[in-house]
C-alpha positions in Angstrom: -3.9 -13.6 2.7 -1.4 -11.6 0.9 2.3 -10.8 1.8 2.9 -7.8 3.7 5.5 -6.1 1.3 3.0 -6.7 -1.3 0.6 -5.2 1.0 3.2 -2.2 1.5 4.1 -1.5 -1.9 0.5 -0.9 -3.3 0.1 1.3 -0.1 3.1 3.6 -0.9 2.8 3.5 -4.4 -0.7 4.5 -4.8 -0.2 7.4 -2.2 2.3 8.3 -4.2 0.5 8.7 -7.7 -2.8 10.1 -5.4 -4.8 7.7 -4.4 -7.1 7.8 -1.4 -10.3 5.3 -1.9 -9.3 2.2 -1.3 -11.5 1.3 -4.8 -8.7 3.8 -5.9 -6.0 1.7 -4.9 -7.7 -1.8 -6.1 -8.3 -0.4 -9.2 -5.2 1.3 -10.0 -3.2 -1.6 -8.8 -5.3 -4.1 -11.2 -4.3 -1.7 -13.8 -0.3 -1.7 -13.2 0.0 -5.1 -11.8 2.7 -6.0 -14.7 4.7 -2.9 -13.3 4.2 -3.9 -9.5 4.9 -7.4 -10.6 8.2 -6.4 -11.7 9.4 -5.5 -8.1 7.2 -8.3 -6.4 5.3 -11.5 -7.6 1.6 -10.9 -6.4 0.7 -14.4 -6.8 -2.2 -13.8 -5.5 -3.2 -10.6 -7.3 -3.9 -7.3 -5.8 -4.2 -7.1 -2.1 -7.5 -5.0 -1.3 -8.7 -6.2 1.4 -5.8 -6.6 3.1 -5.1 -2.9 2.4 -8.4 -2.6 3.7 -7.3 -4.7 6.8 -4.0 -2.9 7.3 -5.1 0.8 6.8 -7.8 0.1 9.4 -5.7 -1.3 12.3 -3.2 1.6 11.7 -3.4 4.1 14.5 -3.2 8.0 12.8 -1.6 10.2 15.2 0.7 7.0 15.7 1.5 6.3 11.9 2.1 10.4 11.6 4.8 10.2 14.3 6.9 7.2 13.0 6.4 9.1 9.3 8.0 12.3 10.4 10.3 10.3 12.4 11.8 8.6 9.5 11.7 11.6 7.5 13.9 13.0 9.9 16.6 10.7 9.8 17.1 11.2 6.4 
């Protein structure tokens, strides 16, 4: 329903600021959508659900070895 980097960029940048509820991130983004829109057009408004969607198909130990991964290569 919404675009993945959409998707992404309310992921990383609620994590970043501490969020962990996804009403967290909903809210929060609903808040700063002028400043996420300034990066990305959320046509569509916030992505929740698919957050929801995405953070639930993720696989943990499988997310936490591609993120140290990266961070590696850097």
């Amino acid at each position: 329903a919404h675009p993945f980097p959409e998707t992404l960029l309310l992921a990383l940048s609620g994590t970043v600021v501490g969020m962990e509820e996804l009403v967290e991130f909903r809210t929060w983004g609903e808040l700063r959508l002028l400043l996420l829109s300034r990066f990305l057009p959320f046509e569509r408004g916030i992505p929740a659900d698919t957050l929801n969607d995405v953070f639930n198909a993720i696989d943990p130990g499988l997310f936490k070895t591609c993120f140290f991964g990266g961070l590696e290569m850097l």
